[in-house]
Legacy VTK file of the C-alpha trace (Angstrom):
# vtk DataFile Version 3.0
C-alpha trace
ASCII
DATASET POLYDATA
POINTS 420 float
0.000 0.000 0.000
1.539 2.990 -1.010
2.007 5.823 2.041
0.640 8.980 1.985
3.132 10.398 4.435
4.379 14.170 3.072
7.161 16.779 4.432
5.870 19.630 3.700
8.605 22.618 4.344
9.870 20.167 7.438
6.159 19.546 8.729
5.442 16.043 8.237
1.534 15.307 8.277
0.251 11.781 7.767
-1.646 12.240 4.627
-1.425 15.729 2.487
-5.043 16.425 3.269
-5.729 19.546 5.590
-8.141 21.554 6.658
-7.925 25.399 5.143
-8.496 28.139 7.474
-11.606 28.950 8.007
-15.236 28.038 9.602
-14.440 24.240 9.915
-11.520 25.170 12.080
-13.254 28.074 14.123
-12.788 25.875 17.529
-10.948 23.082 19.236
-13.705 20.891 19.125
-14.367 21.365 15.413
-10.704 20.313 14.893
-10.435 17.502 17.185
-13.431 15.561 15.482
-11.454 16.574 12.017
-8.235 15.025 13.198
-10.649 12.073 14.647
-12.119 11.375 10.677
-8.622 11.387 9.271
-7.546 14.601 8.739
-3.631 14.824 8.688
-3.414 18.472 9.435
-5.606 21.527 9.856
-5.126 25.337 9.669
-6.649 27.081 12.522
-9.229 29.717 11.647
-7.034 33.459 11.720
-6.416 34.403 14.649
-5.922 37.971 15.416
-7.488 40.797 17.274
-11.093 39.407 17.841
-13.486 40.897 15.206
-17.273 41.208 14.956
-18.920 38.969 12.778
-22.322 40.105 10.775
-25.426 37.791 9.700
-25.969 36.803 7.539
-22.828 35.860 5.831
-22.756 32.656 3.124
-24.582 32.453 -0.195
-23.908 28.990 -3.139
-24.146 28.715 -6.219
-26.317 26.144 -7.756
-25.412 25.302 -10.955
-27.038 22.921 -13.643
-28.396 20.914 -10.652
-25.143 20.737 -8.506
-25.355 22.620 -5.416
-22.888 24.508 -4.221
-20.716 24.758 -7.400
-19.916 28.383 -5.765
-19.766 29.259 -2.674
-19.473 33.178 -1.437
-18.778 34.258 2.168
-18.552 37.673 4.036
-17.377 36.181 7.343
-14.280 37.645 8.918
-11.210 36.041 11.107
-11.932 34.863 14.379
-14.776 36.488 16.227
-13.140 34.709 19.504
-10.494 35.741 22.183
-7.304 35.131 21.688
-6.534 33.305 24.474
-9.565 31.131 24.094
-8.041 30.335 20.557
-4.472 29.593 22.244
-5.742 27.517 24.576
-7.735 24.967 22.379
-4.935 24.843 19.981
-2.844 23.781 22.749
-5.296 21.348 24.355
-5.828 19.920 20.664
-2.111 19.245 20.110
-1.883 17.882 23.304
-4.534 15.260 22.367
-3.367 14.795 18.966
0.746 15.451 18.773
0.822 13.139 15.516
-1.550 15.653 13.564
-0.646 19.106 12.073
-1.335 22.303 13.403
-0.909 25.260 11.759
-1.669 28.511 12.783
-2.917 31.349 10.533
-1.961 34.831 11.542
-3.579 38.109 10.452
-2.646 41.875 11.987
-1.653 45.257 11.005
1.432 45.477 8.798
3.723 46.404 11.624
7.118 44.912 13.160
5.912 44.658 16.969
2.258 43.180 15.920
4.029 40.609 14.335
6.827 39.579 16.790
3.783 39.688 19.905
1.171 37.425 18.244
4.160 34.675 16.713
5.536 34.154 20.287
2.304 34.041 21.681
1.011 31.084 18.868
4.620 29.477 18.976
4.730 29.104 22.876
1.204 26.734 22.326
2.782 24.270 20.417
1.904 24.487 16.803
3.572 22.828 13.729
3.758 26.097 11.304
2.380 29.541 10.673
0.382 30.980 7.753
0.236 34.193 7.005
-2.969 35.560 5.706
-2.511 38.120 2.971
-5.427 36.952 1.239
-8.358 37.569 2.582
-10.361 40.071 0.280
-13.186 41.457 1.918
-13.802 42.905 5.740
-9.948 42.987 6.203
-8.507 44.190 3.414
-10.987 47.656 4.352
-8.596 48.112 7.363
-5.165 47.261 5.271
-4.698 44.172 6.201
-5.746 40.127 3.908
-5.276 41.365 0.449
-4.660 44.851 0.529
-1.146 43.710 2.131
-1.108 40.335 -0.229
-1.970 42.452 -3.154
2.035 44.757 -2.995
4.673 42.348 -3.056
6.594 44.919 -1.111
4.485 44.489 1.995
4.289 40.680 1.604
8.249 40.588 1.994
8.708 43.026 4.520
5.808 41.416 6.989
7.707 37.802 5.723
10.861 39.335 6.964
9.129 40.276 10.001
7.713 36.711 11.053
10.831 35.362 10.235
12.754 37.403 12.538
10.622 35.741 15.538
9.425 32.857 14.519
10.920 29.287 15.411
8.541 27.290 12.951
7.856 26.898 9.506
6.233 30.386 7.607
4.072 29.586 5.255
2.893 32.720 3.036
-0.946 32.280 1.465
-0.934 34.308 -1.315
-4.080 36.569 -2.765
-5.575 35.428 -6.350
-7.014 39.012 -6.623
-3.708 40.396 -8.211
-2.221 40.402 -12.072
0.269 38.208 -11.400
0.268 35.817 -8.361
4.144 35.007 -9.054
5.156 38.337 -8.545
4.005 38.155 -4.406
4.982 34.133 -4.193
8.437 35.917 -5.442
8.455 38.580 -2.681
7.455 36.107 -0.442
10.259 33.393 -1.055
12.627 37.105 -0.938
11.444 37.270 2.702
12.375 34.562 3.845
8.856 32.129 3.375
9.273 28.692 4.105
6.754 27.406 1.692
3.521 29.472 -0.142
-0.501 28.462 -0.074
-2.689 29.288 -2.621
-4.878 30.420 -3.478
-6.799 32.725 -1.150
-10.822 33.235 -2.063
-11.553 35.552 -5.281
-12.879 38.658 -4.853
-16.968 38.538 -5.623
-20.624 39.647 -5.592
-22.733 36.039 -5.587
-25.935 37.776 -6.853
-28.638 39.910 -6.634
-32.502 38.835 -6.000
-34.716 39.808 -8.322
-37.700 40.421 -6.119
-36.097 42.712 -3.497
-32.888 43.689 -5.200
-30.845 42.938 -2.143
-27.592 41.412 -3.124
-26.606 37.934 -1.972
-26.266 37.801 0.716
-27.352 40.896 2.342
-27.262 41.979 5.928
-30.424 44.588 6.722
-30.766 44.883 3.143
-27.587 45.724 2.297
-24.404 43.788 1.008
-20.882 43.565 0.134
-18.283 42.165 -1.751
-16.899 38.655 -0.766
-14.702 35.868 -0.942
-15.441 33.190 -4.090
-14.602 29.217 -3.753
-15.533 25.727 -4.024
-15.451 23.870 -6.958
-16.130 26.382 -9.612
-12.509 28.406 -8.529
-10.648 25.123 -9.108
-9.093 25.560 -12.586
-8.140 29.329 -11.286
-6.203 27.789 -8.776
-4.747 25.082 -10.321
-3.435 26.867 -12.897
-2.026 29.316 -10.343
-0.205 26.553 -8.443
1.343 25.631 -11.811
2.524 29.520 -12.997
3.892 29.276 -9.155
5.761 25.406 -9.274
7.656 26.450 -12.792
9.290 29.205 -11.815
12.951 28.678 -10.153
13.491 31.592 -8.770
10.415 31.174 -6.460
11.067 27.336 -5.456
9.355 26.712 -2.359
7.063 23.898 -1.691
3.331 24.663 -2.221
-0.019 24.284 -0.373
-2.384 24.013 -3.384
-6.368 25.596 -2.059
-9.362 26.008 -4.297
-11.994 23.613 -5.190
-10.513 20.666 -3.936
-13.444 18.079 -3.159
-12.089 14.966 -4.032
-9.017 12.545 -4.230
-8.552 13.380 -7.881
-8.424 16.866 -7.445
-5.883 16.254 -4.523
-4.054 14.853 -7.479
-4.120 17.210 -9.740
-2.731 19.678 -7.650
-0.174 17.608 -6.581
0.972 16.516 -10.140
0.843 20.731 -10.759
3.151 21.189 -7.837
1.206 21.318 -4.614
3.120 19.065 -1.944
-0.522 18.867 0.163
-4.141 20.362 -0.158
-5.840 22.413 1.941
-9.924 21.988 1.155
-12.540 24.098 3.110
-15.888 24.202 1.404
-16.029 20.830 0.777
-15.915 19.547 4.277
-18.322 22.777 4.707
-20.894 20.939 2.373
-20.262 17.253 3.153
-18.879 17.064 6.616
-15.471 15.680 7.700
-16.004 12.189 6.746
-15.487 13.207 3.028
-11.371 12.362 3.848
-11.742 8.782 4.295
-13.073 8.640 0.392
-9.710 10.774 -0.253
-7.559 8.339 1.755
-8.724 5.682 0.211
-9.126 7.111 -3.753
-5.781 8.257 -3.159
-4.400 5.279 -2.055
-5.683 2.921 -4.453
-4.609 5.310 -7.497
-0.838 5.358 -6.200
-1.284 1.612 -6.663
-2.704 1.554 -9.540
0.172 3.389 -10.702
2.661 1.374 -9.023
4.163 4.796 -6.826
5.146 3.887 -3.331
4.757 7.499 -1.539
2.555 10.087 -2.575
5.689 12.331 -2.748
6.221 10.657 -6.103
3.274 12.752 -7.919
4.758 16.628 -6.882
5.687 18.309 -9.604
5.015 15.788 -12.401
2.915 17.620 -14.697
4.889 21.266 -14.016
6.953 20.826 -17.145
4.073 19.895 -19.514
2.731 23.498 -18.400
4.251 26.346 -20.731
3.741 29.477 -22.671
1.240 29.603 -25.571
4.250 30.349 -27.707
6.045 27.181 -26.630
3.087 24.811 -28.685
3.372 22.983 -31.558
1.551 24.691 -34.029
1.964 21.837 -36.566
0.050 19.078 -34.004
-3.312 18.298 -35.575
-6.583 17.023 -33.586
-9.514 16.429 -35.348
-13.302 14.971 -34.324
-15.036 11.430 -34.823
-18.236 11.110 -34.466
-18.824 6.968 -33.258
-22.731 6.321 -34.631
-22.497 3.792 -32.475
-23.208 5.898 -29.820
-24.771 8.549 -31.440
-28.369 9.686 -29.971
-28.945 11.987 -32.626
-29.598 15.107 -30.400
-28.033 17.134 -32.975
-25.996 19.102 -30.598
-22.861 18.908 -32.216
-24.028 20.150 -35.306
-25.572 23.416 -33.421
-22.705 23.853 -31.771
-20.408 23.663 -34.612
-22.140 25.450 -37.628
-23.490 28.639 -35.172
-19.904 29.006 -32.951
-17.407 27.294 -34.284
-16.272 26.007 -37.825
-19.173 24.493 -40.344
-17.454 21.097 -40.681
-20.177 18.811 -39.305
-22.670 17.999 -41.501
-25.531 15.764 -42.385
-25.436 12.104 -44.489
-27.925 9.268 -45.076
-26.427 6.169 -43.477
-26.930 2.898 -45.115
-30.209 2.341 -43.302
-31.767 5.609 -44.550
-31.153 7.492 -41.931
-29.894 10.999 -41.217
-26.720 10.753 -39.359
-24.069 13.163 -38.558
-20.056 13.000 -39.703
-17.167 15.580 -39.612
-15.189 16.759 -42.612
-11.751 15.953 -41.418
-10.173 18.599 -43.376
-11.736 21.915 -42.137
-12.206 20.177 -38.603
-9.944 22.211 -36.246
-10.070 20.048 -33.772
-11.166 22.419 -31.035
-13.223 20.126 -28.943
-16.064 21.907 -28.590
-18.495 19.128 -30.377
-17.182 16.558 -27.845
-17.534 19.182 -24.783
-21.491 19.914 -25.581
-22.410 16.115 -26.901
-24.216 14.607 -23.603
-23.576 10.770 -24.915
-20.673 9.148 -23.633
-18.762 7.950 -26.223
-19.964 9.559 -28.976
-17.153 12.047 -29.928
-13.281 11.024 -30.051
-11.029 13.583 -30.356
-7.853 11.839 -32.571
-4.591 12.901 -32.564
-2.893 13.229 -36.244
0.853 14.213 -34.836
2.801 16.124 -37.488
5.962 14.304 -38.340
7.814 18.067 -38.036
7.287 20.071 -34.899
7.049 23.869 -35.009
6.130 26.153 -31.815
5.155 29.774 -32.551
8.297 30.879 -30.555
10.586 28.385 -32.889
8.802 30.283 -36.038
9.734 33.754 -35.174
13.701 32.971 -34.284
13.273 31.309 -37.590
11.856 34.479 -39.033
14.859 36.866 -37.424
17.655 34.739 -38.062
16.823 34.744 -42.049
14.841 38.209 -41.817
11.679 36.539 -42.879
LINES 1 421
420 0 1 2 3 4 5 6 7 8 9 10 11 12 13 14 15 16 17 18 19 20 21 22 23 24 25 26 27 28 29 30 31 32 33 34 35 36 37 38 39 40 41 42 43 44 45 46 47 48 49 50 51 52 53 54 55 56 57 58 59 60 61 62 63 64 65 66 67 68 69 70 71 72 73 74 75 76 77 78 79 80 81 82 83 84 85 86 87 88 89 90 91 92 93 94 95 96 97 98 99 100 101 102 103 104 105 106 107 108 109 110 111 112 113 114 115 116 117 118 119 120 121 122 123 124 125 126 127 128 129 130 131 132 133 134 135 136 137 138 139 140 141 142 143 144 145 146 147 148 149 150 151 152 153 154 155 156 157 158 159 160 161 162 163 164 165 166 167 168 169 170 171 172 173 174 175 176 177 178 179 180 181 182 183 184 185 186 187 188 189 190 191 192 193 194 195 196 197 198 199 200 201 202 203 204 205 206 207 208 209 210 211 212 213 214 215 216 217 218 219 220 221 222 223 224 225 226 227 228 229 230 231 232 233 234 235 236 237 238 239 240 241 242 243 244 245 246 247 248 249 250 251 252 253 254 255 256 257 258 259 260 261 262 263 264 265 266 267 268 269 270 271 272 273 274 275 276 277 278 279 280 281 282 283 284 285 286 287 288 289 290 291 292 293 294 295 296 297 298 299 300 301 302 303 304 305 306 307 308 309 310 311 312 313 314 315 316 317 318 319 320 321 322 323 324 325 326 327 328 329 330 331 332 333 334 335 336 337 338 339 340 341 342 343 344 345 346 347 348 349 350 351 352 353 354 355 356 357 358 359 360 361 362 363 364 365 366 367 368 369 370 371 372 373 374 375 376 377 378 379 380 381 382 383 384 385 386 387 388 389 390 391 392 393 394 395 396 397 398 399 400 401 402 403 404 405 406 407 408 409 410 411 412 413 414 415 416 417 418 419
């Protein structure tokens, strides 16, 4: 049985599944039944100087049946005392010193802030620190989440800051509301990070209701901007993980966030560069128990694949992710439709002759009857037929490799060097 043991920046955890900051780690007792189901680690809920919380605070989006495909939230750090917060973590360790605790950190950009509340966390016994530089809502109004995580200058100097007191791994969770995430993961590894988490929740209204006109969700009839996740963030965050993994100069080991509900997205992440996953609304729609599915999916696809440690899937994908320049023009993909398994909805044809290219068309099989085919040679082989078609099986996209590979990049040093 292949182990799911990681080190992740020094911390080892048991399995790479954590908890993610936030309302499933609010309290000590919410934790401890975590760590009970399987967890390996958990992020305690930011701590900082106690805020007040308003109601109501969550919306989801529904989404072609699913619920929850979205999920929106207004709620703040910790609405608790400090030394409430201290004192759980500590009891929790106590009762669980094989499980990770990290704890995330949130205060004014200052030098002294810093230094108090590190010692303060440290002295209780946890595994790691997170900073919080991405919260984008509540916080970020009084300079602090994402309005620090949003100027790399600020993300290196408060780095430096935790670094100069802390005894335990920094970990640095990093804003997606920003051009260019790599440009703060680089400040943060300047500072002195440890590793880097990502991503934070996307800045974002959930809706407005139609028959009152209060936004989603409002408090008193009126509303703000919040934070965006669950599984419809996913591929913004994975792809984010993967801009952060390829680039040397940043090379620290990643917490991969964002839509993770399941072992295979665990994997994903992983194979993109993530060394663990954190996952939040998940556990927020299906309870705690959902990690014994991801222990075991995990697990059994490691030896399926004949992989001893789940170590052996960081990083394996990074180098297949590149530039748009860097792609072989010349590589040709075109459509087959299998009648086989054809339901005749039509679909493709729609799809293809209103929004993409005109190369499906109609024929009379041999039975007399009006079937559907692709003209191979206008067919650009942009997979939309095969995304829209609802029957399984009934669209193949084929490969028809060039024997002579040419990226757009290759083309115009071409071009240059013989002043084409």
């Amino acid at each position: 049985m292949a182990n799911l043991q990681i080190d992740f920046a020094g911390i080892k955890s048991k399995n790479p599944f954590w908890l993610a900051s936030g309302p499933p780690t609010n309290t000590g007792y919410q934790v401890q039944r975590a760590f009970e189901a399987g967890w390996g680690g958990a992020v305690w809920k930011t701590l900082g100087d106690p805020v007040i919380n308003v109601t109501s605070r969550f919306s989801g989006l529904n989404y072609g049946g699913q619920r929850v495909a979205g999920f929106n939230n207004i709620e703040l750090i910790t609405d608790r005392p400090l030394e409430v917060n201290l004192r759980e973590i500590n009891e929790t360790k106590k009762k669980f010193p094989d499980h990770v605790i990290i704890a995330s950190l949130m205060v004014e950009p200052k030098q002294e802030k810093w230094h108090e509340i590190v010692k303060r966390v440290e002295d209780v016994g946890v595994d790691g620190l997170e900073l919080n530089f991405g919260c984008p809502h509540g916080m970020a109004e009084r300079g602090m989440g994402s309005a620090s995580g949003q100027v790399p200058e600020l993300v290196e100097k408060q780095t430096y800051w935790v670094k100069e007191a802390a005894e335990t791994p920094v970990i640095v969770k990093l804003t997606p509301n920003i051009t260019d995430i790599t440009a703060t993961a680089y400040a943060a590894s300047q500072g002195g990070a440890d590793a880097i988490s990502l991503i934070n929740t996307i800045n974002s209204l959930m809706g407005v209701d139609l028959d009152t006109w209060h936004t989603i969700p409002n408090v008193a009839g009126k509303g703000t901007h919040g934070g965006y996740c669950g599984p419809a963030v996913k591929p913004i965050a994975l792809s984010m993980v993967g801009e952060c993994a390829k680039q040397p100069d940043i090379n620290l080991p990643i917490s991969g966030i964002g839509g993770i509900e399941n072992w295979r997205d665990a994997a994903e992440f992983m194979l993109m560069g993530a060394t663990g996953v954190q996952v939040c609304t998940a556990a927020m729609h299906h309870g705690f128990r959902i990690v014994e599915d991801m222990i075991d999916g995990l697990t059994n696809y490691l030896d399926e694949k004949g992989l001893d440690s789940v170590m052996d899937l960081v990083g394996q994908s990074v180098s297949k992710y590149m530039s748009w320049g860097d792609l072989d023009l010349n590589h040709k993909v075109v459509a087959l439709i299998n009648q086989d398994y054809c339901i005749h909805c039509n679909k493709c044809h729609i799809a293809c002759e209103d929004t993409a290219h005109q190369c499906i068309e109609f024929f009379t099989d041999a039975n007399g009857r009006r079937s559907l085919k692709v003209r191979e040679e206008d067919c650009v082989g942009c997979n939309l037929c095969s995304i829209v078609c609802p029957a399984e099986g009934a669209i193949d996209m084929i490969d028809k490799p060039s024997d002579i590979s040419m990226t757009w990049n290759e083309r115009q040093r071409l071009l240059h060097t013989f002043g084409g």
